[in-house]
Backbone bond lengths (Angstrom), bond angles and torsions (degrees), N, CA, C in turn:
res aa  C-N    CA-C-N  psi(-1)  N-CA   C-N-CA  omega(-1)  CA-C   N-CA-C  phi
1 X - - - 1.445 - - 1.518 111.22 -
2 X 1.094 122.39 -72.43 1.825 115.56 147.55 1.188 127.32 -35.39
3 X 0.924 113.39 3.03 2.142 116.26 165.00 1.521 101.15 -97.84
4 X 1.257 112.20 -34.25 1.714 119.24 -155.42 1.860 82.14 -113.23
5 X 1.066 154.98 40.31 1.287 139.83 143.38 1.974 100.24 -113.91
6 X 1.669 93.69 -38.42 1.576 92.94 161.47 1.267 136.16 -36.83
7 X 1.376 110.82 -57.36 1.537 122.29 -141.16 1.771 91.09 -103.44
8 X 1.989 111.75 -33.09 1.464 107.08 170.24 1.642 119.72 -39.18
9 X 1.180 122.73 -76.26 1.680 120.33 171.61 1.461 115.17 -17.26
10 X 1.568 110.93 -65.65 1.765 113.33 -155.33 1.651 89.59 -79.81
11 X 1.779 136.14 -13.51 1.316 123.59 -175.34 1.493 100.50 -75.13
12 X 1.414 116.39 -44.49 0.923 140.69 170.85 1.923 130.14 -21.75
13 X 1.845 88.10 -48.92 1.450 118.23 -171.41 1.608 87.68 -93.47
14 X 1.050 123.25 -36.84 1.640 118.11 -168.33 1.714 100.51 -69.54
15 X 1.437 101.91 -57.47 1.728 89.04 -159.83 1.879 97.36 -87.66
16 X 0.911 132.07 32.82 1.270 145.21 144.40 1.447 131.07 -74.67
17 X 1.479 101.83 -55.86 1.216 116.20 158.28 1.548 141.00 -55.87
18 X 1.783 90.84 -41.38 1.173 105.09 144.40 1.615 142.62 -48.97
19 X 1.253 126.31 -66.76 0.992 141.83 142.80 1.604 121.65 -25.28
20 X 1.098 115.85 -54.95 2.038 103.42 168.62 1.389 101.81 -74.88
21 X 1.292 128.63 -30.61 1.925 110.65 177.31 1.250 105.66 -73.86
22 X 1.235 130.22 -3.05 1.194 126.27 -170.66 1.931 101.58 -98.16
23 X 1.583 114.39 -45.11 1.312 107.28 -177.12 1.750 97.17 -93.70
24 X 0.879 138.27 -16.28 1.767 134.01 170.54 1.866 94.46 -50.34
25 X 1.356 120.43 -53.99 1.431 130.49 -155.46 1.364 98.45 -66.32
26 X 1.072 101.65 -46.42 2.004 117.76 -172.71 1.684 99.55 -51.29
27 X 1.416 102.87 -64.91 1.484 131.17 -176.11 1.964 105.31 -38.65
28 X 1.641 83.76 -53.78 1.967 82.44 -178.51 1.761 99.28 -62.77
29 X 1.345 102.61 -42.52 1.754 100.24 -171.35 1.231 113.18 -30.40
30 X 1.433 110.54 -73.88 1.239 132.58 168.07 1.756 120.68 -30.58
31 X 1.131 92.71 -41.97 1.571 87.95 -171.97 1.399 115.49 -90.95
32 X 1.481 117.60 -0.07 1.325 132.65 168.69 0.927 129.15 -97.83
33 X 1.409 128.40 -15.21 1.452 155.82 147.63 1.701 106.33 -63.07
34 X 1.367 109.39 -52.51 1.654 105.10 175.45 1.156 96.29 -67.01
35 X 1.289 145.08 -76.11 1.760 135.27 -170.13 1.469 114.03 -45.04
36 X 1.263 136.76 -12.39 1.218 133.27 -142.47 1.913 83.89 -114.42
37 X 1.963 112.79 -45.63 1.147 119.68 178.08 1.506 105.30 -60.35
38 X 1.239 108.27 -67.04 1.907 112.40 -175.64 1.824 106.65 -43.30
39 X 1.643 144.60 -26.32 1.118 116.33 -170.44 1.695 87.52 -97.37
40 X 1.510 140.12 -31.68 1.363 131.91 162.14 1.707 105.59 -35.49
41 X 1.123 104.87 -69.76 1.915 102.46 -174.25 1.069 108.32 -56.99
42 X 1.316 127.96 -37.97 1.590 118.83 -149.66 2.023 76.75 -83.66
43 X 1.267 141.75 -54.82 1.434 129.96 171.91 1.380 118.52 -15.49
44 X 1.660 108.02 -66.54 1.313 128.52 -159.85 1.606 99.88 -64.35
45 X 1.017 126.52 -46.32 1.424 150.99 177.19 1.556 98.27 -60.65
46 X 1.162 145.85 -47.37 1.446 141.92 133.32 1.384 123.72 -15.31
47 X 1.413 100.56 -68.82 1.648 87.92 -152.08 2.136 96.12 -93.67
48 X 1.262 109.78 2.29 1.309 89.76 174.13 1.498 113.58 -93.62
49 X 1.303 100.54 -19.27 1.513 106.17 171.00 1.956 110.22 -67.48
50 X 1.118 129.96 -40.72 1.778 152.60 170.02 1.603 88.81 -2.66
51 X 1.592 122.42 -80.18 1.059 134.89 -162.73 2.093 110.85 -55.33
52 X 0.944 90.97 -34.89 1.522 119.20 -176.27 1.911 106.91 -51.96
53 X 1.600 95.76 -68.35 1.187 122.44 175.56 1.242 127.64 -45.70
54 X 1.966 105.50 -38.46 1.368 93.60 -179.09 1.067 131.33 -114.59
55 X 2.069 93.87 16.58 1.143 93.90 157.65 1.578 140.33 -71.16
56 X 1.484 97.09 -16.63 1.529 138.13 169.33 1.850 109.80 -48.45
57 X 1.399 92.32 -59.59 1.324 101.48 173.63 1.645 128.75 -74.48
58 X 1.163 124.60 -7.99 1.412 136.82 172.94 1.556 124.45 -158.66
59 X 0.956 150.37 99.57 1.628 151.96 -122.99 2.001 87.96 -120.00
60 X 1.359 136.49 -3.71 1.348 127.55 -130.65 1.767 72.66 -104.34
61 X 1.485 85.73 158.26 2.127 106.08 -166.97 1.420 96.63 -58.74
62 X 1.225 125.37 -36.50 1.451 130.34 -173.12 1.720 96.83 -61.78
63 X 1.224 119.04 -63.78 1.705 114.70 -151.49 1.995 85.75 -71.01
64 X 1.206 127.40 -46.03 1.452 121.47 -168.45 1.508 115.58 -47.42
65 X 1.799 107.64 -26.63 1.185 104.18 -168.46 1.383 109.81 -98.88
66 X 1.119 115.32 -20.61 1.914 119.91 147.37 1.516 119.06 -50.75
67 X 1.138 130.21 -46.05 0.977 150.78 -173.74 1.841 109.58 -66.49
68 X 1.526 99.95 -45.39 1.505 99.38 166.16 1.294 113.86 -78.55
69 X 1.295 114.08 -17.40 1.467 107.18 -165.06 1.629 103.98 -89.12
70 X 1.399 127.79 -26.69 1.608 126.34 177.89 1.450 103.82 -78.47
71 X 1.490 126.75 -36.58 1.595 121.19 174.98 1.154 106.41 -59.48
72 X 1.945 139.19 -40.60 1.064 154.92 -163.68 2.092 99.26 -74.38
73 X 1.420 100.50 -18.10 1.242 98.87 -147.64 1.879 101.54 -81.87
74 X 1.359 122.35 174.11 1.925 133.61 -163.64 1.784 75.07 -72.38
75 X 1.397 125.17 -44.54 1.550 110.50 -137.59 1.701 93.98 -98.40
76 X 1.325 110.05 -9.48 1.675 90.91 -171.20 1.949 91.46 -92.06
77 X 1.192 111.71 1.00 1.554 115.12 -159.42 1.422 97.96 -109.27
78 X 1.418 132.32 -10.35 1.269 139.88 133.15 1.379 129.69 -72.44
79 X 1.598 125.15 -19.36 1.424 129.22 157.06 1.475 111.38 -69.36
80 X 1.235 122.46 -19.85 1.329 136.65 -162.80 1.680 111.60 -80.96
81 X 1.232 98.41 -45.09 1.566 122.66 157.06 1.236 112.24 -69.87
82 X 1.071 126.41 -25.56 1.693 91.81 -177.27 1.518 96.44 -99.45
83 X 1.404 112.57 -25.22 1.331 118.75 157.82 1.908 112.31 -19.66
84 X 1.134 81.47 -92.69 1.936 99.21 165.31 1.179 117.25 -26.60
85 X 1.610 123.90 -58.66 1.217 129.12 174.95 1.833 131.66 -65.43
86 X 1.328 106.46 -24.10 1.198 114.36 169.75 1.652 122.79 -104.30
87 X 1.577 117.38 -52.21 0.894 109.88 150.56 1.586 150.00 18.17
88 X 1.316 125.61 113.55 1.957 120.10 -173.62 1.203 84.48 -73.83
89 X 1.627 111.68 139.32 1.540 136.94 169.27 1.786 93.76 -32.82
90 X 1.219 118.75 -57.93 1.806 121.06 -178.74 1.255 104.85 -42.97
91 X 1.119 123.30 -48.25 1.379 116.37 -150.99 1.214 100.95 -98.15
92 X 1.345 140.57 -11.24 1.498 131.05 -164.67 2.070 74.77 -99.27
93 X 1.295 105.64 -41.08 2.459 97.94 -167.01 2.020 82.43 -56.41
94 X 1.383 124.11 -50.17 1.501 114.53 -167.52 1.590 106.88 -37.19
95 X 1.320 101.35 -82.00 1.402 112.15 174.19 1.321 124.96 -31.40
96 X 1.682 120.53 -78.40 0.965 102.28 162.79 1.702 146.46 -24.92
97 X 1.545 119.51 -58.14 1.379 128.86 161.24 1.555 103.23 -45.12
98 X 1.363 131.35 -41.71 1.527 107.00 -155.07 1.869 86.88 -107.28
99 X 1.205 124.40 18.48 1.683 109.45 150.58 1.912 103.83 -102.17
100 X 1.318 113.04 -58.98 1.273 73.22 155.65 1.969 164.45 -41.08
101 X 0.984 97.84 -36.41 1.312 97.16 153.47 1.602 115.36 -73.61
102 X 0.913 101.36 -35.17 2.143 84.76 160.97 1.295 124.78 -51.18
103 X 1.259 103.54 -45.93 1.474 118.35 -158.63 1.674 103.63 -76.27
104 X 1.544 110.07 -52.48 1.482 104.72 159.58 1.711 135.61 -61.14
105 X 1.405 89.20 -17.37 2.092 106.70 173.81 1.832 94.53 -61.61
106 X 1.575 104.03 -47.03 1.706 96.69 -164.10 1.335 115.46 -75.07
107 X 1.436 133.15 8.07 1.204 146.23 176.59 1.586 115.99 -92.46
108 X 1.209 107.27 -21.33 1.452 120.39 -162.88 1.616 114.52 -121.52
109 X 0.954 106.90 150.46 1.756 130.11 156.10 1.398 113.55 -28.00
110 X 1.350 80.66 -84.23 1.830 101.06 -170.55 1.167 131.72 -107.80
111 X 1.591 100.80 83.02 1.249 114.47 -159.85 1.550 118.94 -69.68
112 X 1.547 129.06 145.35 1.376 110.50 -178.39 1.471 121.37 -83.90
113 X 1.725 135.65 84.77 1.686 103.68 -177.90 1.493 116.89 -79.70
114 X 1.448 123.72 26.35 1.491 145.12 -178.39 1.736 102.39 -77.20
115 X 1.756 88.12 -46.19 1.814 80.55 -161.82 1.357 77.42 -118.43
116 X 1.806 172.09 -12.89 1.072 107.98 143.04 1.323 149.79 -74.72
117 X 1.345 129.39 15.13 1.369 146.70 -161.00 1.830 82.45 -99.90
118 X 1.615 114.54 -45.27 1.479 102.22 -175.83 1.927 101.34 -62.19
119 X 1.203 126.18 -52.91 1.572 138.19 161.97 1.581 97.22 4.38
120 X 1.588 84.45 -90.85 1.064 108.10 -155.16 1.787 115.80 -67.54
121 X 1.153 122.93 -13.90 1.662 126.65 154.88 1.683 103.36 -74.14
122 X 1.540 128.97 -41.86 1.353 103.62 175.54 1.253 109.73 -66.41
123 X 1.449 127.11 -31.01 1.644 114.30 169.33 1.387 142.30 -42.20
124 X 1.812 99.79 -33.17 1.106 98.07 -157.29 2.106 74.83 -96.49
125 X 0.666 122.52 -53.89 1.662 123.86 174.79 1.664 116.63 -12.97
126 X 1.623 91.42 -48.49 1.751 101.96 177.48 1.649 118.91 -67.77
127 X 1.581 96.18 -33.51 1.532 121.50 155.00 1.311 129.10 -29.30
128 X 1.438 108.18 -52.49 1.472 130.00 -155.47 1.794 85.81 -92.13
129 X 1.194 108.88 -46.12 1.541 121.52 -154.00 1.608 91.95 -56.37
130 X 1.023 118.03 -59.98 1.647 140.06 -155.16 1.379 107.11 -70.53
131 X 1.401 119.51 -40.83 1.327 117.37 157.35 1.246 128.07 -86.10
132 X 1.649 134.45 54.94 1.142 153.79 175.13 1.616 125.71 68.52
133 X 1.172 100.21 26.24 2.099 103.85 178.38 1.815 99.33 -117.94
134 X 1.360 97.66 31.40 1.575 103.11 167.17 1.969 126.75 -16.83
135 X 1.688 92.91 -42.00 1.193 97.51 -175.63 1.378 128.33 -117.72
136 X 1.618 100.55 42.15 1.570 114.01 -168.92 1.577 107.24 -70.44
137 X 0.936 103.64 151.43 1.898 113.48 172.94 1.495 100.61 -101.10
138 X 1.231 124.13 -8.80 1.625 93.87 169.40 1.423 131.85 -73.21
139 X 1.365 114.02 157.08 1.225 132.26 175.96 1.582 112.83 -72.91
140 X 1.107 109.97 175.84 2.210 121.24 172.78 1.444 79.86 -74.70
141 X 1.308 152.49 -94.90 0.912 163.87 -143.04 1.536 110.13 -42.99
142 X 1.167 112.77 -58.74 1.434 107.05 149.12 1.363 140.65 -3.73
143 X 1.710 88.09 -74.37 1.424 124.44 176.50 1.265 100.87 -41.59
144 X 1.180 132.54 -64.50 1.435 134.50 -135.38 1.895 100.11 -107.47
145 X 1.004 103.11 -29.56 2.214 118.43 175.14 1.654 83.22 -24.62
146 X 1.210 147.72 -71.17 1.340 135.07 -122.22 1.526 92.37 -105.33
147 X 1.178 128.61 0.03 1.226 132.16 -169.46 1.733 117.08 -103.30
148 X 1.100 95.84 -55.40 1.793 115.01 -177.56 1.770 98.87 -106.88
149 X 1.659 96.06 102.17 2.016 98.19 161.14 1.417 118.95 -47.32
150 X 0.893 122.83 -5.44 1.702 117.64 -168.44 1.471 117.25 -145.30
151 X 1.742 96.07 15.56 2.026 81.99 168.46 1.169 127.28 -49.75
152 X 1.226 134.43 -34.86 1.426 118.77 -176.19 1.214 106.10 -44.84
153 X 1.485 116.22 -75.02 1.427 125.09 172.21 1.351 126.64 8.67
154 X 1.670 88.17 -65.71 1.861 119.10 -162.16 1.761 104.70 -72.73
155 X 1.119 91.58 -54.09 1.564 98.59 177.01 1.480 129.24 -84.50
């Protein structure tokens, strides 16, 4: 009985010890797998936005029709997918909603650039969200201020 009140404590300290190296290890797993996911997304989240951007940067008939032609293109339609596949549930409904409304804009007359310009600021918002600014106060409008000289205007 004094052998076994002994040895209880230090068994005690052993499989204890055990046990937190065991969930500490898990814990790094995890957290290297989340860092390892966030610079994959935060990529994917790059290059589908690429086409987006430059349209931002040059509006002239020449760059638009490049611009359709790499969204149009096998490889941006495989970024698109992994897009989808990695993607925060938010950010793949953003996207999604603001190509649809493209897709129905090219059918029509009167197209709205009211609500996709709003789209496309909740996109990039879901963007921001997903890569850790969960609790941003900006607006779509926001989003887009540094982009377009004359939103007020527009909107």
């Amino acid at each position: 009985m004094n052998l076994l009140n002994a040895l209880v404590p230090s068994l005690l300290v052993i499989v204890g010890g055990i046990i937190t190296w065991l969930l500490k290890s898990r814990v790094e797993e995890l957290k290297a797998a989340e860092e390892n996911l966030r610079e994959t997304r935060t990529q994917a989240y790059w290059d589908i936005l690429e086409p987006y951007i430059l349209l931002f940067s040059d509006t002239s008939k020449k760059n638009i029709e490049g611009v359709q032609k790499t969204i149009t293109s096998l490889q941006y339609k495989k970024t698109a997918f992994q897009f989808c596949l990695l993607g925060s549930d938010d950010v793949v409904r953003a996207y999604n909603a603001m190509l649809q409304h493209a897709y129905k804009a090219e059918r029509t007359i009167n197209q709205d650039s009211k609500e996709l310009m709003r789209l496309w600021g909740t996109l990039l918002i879901e963007i921001r969200k997903s890569l850790g600014n969960k609790k941003t106060k900006l607006k779509e409008v926001d989003m887009l201020r540094g982009m377009i000289k004359d939103i007020d205007d527009f909107l």
